[in-house]
N, C-alpha and C positions, 0 to 999 in steps of 0.2 A: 675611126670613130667607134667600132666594135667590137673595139678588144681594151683592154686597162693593160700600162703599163706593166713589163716585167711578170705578166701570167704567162706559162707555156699551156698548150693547148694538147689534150692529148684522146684519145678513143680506144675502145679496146672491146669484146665480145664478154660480157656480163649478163649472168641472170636471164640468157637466152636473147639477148639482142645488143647491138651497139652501143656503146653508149660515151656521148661525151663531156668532158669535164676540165674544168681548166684550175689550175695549181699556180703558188709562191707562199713562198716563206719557209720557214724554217722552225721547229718547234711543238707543243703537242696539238694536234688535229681538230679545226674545226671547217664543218662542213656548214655550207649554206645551200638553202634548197629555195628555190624561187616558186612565184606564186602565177595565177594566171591573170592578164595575159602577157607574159615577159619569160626571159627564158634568164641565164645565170646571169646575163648584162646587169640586170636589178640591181646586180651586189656591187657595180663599181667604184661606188662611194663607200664603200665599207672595205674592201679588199686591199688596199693600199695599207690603211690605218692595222686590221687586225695584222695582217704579213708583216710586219714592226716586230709583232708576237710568236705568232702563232705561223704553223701548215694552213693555209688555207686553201681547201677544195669548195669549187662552186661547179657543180653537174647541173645538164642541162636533163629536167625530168622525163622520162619516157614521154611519146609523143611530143616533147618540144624542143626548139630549138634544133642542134646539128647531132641531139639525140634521135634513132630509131623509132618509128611510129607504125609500131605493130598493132593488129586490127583489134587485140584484146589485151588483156593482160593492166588495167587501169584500175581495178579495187587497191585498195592505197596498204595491204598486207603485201603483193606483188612486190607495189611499188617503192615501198619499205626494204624487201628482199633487195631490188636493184641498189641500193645505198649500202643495203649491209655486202652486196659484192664486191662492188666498190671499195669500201673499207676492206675487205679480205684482197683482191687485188695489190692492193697500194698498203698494206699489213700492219692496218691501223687497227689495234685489238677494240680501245676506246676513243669516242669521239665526244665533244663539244656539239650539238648539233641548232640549228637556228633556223627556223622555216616561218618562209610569208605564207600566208592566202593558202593555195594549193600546198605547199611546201610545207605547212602548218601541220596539215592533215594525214602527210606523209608522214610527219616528225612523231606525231601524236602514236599514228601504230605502232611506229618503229619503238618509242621509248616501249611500250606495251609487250609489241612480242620480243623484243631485244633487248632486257632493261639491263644486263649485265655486260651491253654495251658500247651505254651511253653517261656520262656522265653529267651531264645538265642537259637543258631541253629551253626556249626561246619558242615561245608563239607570238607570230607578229601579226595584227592585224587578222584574227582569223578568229569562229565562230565556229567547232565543230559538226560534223555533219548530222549526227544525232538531234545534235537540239535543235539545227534549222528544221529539220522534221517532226521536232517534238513541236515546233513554235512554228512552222509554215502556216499563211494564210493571208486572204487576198490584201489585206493592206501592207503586209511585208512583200507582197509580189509587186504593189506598187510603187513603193518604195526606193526598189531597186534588186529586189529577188527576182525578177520575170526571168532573168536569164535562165536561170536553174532549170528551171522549165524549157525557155527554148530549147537552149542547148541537148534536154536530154530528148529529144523528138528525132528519132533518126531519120538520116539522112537529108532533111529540107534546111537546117542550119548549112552547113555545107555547097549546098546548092545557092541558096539566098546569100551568102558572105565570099564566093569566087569570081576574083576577080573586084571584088569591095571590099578587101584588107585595111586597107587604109582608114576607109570612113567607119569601115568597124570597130577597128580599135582604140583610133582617136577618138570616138565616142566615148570609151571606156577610160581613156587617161585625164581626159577633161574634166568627165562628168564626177570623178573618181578623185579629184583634185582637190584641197583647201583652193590652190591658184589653179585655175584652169589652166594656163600658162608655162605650168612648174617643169613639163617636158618639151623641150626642143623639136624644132620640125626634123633637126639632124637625128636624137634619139629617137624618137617614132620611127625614123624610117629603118633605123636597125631594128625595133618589133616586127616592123611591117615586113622587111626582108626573111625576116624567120618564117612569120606565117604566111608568106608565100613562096615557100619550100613544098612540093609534093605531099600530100599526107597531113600536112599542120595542121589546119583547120579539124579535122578528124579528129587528131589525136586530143586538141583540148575538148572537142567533143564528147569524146570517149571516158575523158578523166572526171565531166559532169554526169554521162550515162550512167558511172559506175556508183552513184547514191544508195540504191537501195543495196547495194552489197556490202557498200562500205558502212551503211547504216546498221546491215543485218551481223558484220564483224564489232558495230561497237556495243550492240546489243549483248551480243554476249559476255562479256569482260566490262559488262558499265560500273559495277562496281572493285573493278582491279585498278589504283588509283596509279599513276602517273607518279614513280616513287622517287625520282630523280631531282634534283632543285630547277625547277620551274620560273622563268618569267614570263610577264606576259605585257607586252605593248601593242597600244592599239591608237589609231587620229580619232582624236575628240571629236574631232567633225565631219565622220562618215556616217552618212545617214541610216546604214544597214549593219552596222557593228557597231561601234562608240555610240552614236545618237538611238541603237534601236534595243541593246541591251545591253547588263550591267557584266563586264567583260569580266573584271575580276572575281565576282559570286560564279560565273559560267564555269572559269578554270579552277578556281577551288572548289567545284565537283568534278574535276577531271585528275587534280596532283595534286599529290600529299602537301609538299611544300613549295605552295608559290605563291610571289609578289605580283602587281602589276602598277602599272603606268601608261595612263591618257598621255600624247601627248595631243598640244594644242598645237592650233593654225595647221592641223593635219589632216589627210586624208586616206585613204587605202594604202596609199603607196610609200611607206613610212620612212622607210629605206632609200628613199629617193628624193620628197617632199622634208624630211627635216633629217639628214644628214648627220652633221651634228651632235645632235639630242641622242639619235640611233644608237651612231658609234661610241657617245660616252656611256650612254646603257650599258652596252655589249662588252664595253672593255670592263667597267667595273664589277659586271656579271662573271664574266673569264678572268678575275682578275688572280683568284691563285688555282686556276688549270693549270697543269704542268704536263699533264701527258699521264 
């Protein structure tokens, strides 16, 4: 149940830690970077369909998954570096690159400090870290921002969620859902198996602590624009992205040139909840990547 057809699974010593990643296809490179709380599983709806195409790499981000969960190293320039090792690893000059949630954020540095190489860039469902701190405030906390906060309290998230993986995160798939429904008690329990792996819980921890770094790296470069062709998709009906700002004005202050697309009957998890809609974005997006 935890693995998609015809991926090999592989790991190697990158960027100063483990790191793993699973691969298929054949073709020019694109990488999928997953969001929180899910590790590269995200993409198994997507992964069949781009591998038709394309190399498809989906790594599991530092701290998650049956990636390395070192006690630092989660500012999302790092975490950028680890993708671009990866790429140098497996000697891929340029890549296609597609990031949810967390994976977003990663994507966003990386086209920044490595614009020579990436060739397009996909923000799914994601809301820069800059502007939730330009825009944080207690009715976005009610909303569904409180975690940011918890999460970045050390050590008492950690403490409070061991041993309650389960009801933590199905809190987050549910509540995170157009259908409350939309994931399986069989899919959950492969998040749930992840995060409770030694370390997990820390390391998404860690990748929320790291805000005001990653806020203080977008500060400086806020006006060096994201110069690669840009989309941008987000669920109509997520109360803290779609419902709480205007997604596509956000990212046409981040890249030169980009589109975007609500979809409907959506929620956070875009990639997972409409399928479909995703993968005909994504293909018509990549439609003449060649490598």
């Amino acid at each position: 149940m935890d693995s998609v057809e015809g991926v090999t699974h592989h790991s190697a010593q990158l960027n100063g830690i483990k790191q793993h990643w699973v691969s298929i296809g054949s073709g020019a490179p694109v990488y999928l970077l997953h969001g929180f709380p899910e590790t590269w599983y995200a993409w198994r709806k997507q992964i069949p369909v781009l591998a038709e195409r394309f190399t498809v790499v989906a790594p599991d981000l530092r701290g998650y998954g049956d990636t390395e969960k070192p006690a630092a190293g989660y500012d999302k320039r790092t975490m950028a570096n680890d993708v671009l090792a990866l790429m140098d690893h497996l000697g891929h000059e340029k890549i296609a690159l597609v990031g949810h949630d967390r994976g977003a954020r990663v994507g966003t540095r990386f086209a920044k400090d490595h614009p020579d190489r990436i060739d397009r860039f996909v923000a799914m469902d994601n809301i820069p870290t800059r502007v939730i701190a330009e825009t944080y405030n207690a009715t976005l906390a009610r909303k569904g921002y409180w975690f940011f906060s918890f999460l970045g309290v050390p050590d008492l998230p950690e403490a409070l969620i061991a041993g309650r993986e389960e009801l933590w995160l199905t809190y987050f798939y549910r509540t995170w859902s157009y259908n409350p429904d939309m994931l399986s008690p069989e899919e959950i329990a492969v998040y749930v198996r992840a995060f409770q792996q030694p370390g997990a819980v820390r390391g998404s921890c860690m990748d929320y602590r790291a805000a005001p770094e990653d806020t203080a790296q977008d500060l400086k470069d806020v006006d060096n624009l994201i110069d690669c062709p840009t989309l941008a998709l987000w669920g109509a009906d997520f109360e803290i992205v779609g419902k709480a700002y205007d997604v596509l004005g956000v990212w046409k202050g981040l890249a030169r040139y980009v589109r975007g697309r609500a979809i409907s009957e959506c929620g956070h998890l875009c990639q997972e909840e409409q399928p479909a809609v995703v993968n005909r974005e994504l293909l018509q997006f990549l439609d003449d990547w060649a490598g």
